[in-house]
N, C-alpha and C positions, 0 to 999 in steps of 0.2 A: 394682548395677553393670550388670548385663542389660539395666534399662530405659534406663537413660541410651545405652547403643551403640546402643538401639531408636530410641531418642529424637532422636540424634543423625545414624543415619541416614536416619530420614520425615523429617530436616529436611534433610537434603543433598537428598534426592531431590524435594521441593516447589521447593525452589529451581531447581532443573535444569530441573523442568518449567513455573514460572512464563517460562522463558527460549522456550520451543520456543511460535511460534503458527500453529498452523493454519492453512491458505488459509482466506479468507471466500469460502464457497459459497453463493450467491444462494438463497434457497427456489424451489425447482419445478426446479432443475436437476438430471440426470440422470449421475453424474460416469462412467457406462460408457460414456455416445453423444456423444463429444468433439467429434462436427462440431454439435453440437445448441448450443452454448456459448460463450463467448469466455473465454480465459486473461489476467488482466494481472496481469505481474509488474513487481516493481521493479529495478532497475538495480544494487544495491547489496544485497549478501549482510549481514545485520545478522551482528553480533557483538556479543556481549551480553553483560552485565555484569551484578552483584546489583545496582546502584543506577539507578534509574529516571533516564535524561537522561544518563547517559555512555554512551551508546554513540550508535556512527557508523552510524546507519540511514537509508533511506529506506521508510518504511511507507505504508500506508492506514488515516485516518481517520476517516470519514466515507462512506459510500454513500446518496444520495439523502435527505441530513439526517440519516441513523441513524450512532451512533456503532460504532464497530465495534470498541471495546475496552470492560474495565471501567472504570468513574469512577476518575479519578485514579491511575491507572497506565498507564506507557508500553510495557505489551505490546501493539501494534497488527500485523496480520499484513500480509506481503510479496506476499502474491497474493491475489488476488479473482477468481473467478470469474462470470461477467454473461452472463443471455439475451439476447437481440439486444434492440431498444429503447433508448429515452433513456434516458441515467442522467446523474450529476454523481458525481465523487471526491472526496475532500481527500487530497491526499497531506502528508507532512511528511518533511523532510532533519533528521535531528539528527545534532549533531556536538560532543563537549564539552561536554553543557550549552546550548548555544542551538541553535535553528529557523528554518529557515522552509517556511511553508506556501501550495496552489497549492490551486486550485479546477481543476478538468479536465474538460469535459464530453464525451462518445464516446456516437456511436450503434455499436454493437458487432455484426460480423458474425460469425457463428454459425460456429463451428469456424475464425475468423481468430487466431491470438495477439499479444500487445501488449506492449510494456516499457516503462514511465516511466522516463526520463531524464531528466539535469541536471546542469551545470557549474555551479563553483563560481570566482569572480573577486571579487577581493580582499574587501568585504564584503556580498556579493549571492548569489545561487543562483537559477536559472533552470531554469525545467521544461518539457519535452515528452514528448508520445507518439508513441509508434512501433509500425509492424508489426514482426514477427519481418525482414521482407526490408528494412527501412529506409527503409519510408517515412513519413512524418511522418502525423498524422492526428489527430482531436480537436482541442478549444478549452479557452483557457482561460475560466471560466466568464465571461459577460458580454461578452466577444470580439464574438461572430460577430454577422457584417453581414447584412442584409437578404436578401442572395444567396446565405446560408448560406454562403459562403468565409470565412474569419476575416479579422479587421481587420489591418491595418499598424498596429502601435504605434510612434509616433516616441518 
């Protein structure tokens, strides 16, 4: 009987902890010298479920091609942190079972913080970025123009 309460607790508490994920911290960043850095967070506090694709998140997928969760499971974390420089995102929205995903490209100023946001109308979802003071900033990948301004999409 012992082992089974053993048993059945390591298994409540791996579960708990497959739910909790970590900010992605960029390698070479320093997380005591916060003007050294860029903070991006999402819009959307996940809340989490044992089953992968119910729950109502906005995470990050993708940093610069690299995937930033394990294969085949939907724990992707809510914050990343970034050295100044080009980078490219994937964010994704889930809600109930379906997605959708944005491509985001930001050159990142060193101790600035950022929030992805996005509405949602009737079967669409739209993404931006934002500083902490509200200003819009970033492309979606493939966007920007010649002039480095981002394009008008009609």
């Amino acid at each position: 009987m012992n082992h089974l309460i053993k048993f059945f607790l390591i298994s409540i508490f791996v579960v708990i902890q497959g739910c909790a994920v970590p900010p992605h911290i960029q390698k070479g960043i320093n997380v005591s010298e916060s003007n050294s850095y860029s903070r991006i967070t999402s819009d959307l506090n996940a809340s989490h479920s044992t089953i992968a694709g119910r729950n109502h998140t906005l995470t990050f997928n993708t940093l610069n091609g690299k995937n930033l969760g394990p294969p085949f499971s939907g724990s992707r974390p809510t914050e990343i942190n970034l050295l100044p420089g080009s980078h490219k995102f994937e964010v994704q929205y889930y809600y109930y079972g379906s997605f959708a995903r944005a491509c985001i490209e930001l050159e990142p100023v060193a101790g600035v913080n950022y929030m992805v946001k996005y509405i949602t109308q009737d079967y669409s979802v739209a993404f931006w970025l934002e500083t902490l003071d509200g200003d819009v900033v970033g492309n979606i990948c493939g966007l920007k123009s010649d002039t480095g301004k981002p394009k008008e999409v009609s």
